[in-house]
C-alpha positions in Angstrom: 100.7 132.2 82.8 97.9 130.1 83.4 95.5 131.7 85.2 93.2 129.3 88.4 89.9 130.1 90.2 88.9 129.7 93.9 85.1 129.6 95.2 85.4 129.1 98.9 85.2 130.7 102.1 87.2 133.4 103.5 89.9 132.6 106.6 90.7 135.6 108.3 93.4 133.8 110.3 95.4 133.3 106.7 95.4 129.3 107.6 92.6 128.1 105.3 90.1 128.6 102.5 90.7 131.3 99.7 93.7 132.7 101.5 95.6 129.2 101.9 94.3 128.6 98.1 95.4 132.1 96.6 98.6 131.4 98.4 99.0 128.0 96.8 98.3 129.4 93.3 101.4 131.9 93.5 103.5 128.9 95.0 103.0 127.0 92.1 103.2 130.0 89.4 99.6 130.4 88.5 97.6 134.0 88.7 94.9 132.9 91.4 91.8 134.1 91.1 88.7 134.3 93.7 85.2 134.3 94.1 84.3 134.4 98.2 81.2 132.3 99.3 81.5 133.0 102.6 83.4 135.3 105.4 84.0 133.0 108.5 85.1 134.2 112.2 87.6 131.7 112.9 91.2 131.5 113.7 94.1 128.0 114.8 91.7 127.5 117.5 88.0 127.4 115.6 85.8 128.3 113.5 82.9 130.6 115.2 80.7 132.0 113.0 80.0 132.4 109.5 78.3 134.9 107.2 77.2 133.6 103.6 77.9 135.7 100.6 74.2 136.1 98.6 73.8 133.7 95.7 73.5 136.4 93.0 76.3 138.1 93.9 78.4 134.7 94.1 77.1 134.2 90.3 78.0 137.8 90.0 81.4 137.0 90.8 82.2 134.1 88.5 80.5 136.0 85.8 83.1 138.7 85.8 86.1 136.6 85.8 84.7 133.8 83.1 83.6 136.9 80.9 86.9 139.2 81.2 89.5 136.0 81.5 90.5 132.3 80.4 90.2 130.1 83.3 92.3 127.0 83.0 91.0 125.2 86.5 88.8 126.0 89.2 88.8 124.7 93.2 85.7 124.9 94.7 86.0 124.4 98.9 83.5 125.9 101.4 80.0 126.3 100.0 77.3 126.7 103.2 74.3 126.8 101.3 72.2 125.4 99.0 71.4 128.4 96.8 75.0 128.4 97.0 75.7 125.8 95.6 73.1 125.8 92.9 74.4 129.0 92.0 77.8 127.9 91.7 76.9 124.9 89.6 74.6 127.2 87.3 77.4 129.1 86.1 79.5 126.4 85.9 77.9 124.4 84.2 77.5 127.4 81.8 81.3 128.0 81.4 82.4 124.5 81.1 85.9 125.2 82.5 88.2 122.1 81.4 89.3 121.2 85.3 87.0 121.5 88.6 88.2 120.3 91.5 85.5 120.1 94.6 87.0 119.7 98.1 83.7 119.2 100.0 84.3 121.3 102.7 81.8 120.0 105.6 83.8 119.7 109.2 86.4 121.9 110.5 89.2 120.7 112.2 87.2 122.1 115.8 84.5 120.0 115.1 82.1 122.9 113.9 79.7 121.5 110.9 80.2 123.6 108.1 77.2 121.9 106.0 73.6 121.3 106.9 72.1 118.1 105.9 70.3 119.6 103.0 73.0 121.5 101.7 75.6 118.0 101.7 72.5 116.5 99.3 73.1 119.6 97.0 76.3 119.1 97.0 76.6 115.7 96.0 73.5 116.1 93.2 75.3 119.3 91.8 78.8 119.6 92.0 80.1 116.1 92.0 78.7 115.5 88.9 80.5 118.5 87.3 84.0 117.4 89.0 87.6 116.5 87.6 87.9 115.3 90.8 86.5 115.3 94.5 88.8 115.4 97.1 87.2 114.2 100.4 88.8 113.3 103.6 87.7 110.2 105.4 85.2 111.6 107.6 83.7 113.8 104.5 83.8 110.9 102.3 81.6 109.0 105.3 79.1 111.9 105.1 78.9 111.7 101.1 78.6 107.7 101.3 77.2 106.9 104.4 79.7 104.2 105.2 81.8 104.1 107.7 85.6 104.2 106.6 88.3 102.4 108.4 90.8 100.9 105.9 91.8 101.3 102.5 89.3 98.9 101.7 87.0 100.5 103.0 88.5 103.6 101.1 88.2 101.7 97.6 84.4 101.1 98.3 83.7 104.4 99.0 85.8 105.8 95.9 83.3 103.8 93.5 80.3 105.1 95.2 81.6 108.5 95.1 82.5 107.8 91.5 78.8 106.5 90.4 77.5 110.0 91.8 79.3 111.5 88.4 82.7 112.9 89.1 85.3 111.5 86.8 88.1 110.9 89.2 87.8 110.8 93.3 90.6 111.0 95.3 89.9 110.2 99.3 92.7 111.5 101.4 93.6 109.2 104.6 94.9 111.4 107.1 92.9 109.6 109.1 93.6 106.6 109.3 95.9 104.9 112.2 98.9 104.1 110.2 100.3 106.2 107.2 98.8 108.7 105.6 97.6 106.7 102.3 95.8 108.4 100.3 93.5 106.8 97.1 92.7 108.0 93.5 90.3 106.4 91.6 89.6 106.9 88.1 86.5 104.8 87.2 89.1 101.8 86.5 91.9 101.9 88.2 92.9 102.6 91.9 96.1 104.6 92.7 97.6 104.5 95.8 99.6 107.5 96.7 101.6 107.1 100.4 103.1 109.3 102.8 104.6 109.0 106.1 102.8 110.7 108.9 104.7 113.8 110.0 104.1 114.9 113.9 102.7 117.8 114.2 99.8 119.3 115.4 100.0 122.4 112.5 97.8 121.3 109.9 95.5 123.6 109.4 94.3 124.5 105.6 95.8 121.2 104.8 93.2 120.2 102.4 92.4 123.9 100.8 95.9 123.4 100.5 96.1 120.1 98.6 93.2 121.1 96.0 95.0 123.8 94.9 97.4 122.5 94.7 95.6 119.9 92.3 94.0 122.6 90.6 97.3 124.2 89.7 99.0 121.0 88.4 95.9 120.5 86.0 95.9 124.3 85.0 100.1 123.8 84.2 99.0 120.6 81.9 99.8 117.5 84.1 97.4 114.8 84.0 95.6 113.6 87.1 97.8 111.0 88.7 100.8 113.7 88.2 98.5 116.9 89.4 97.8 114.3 92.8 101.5 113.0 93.2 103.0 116.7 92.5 100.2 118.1 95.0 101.2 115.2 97.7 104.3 116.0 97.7 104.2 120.0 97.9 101.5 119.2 100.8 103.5 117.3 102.8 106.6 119.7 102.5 104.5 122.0 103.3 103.2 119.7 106.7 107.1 119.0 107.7 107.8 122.5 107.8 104.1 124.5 109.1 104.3 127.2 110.9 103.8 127.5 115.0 101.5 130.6 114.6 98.6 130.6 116.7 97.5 129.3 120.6 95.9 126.2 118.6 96.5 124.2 115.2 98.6 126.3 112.7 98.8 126.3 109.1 101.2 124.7 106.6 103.9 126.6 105.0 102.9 127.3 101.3 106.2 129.2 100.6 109.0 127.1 102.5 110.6 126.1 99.1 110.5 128.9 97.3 111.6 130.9 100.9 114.7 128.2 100.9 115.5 129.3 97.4 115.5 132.7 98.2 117.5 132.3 101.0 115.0 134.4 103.7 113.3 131.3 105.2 112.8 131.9 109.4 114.0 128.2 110.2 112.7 129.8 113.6 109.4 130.0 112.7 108.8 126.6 111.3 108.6 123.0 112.4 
């Protein structure tokens, strides 16, 4: 079994961060892994307030695992702090694990701001660099590139500024964008578009923890990086077309539907 790594923030409401990634992991038949950054207050409706983990016992963390276990990929999603972040890249940097995938966590879906200003310049001068590939959504990849983003055009000039920062592949999700949801890979050469047809719904929350673990497990399992994105793309939006109504505000996709349908105890009920 290959075995996957999470350094991220903690969702108590199950929706997001290393609870939506842990539960990705198992989905795809990897032994997940985690190493908490932060514990958030948040639920469908918000995030509310957040308490950082202390850099040394962040570093603590991935010391354990790296030292006790092989670690075929590693997701990195909600990282606060700049000590955070430098630790994180320290001891990554000192492992050299083959596949890192950075979603750059920086906005929830409530609007609350996740990064401070200095932190999003750490980011970028410490983990990109590092990174199989980043996985920004449109409004992230604005914050990384400073341009505003408003076709796929648009998308393809930010991937090769997000690419000259150091990561080897960037992949810039466009759920936001007014028609399909396209999203682009770009490998230092070539562009690859990957499309998908929007799917109503307002349940969508942990969507992009979701997806980069989804990434992460498909690179851990051997595929190469147009594969681990199509293969992830796919279970994502399966995952979309049948999220879950839990909640008074957005809730989260369903990680398990096709492994639930196989097993023939999926609540149809409880899904979209």
């Amino acid at each position: 079994m290959k075995n996957v790594l999470t350094i991220a923030g903690s969702d108590c409401s199950g929706g997001a961060g290393i609870q939506a990634d842990l539960k990705t992991f198992s989905a795809h038949g990897v032994y997940g892994m985690s190493v908490i950054t932060a514990i958030t207050v948040q639920n469908t409706q918000g995030v509310f307030g957040i308490q950082d983990i202390t850099d040394d016992i962040i570093e603590g963390q991935i010391k354990v695992i790296f030292e006790d276990i092989e670690v075929d990929a590693v997701k990195v999603g909600m990282v606060s702090k700049v000590p955070t972040i430098k630790a994180i890249s320290k001891k990554l940097r000192e492992y050299n694990p083959s596949n890192i995938v950075i979603d750059p966590v920086m906005i929830s879906k409530s609007g609350f701001d996740l990064l401070s200003p200095e932190a999003k310049k750490a980011l970028i001068e410490n983990l990109l660099p590092i990174a199989t590939v980043v996985t920004p959504n449109l409004p992230e990849a604005t914050a990384i590139t400073g341009m505003e983003i408003n076709n796929i055009q648009d998308m393809k000039k930010a991937a090769k500024i997000m690419h000259s920062f150091g990561c080897k592949n960037v992949l810039i999700k466009g759920g936001h964008l007014e028609d399909d949801a396209t999203d682009i890979l770009f490998d230092g050469n070539e562009f690859y578009l990957f499309h998908g047809e929007r799917i109503d719904t307002k349940n969508t929350h942990g969507t992009g923890c979701t997806l980069s673990s989804s990434i992460a497990s498909n690179l851990a399992l051997g595929h190469d990086i147009i594969s681990s994105v199509r293969n992830a793309k796919s279970y994502i939006s399966l995952a979309i077309e049948h999220s879950l109504d839990i909640g008074k505000g957005v809730g989260p996709t369903n990680h398990f539907y096709s492994l639930y349908k196989k097993a023939g105890i999926l609540d149809e009920d409880r899904s979209q």
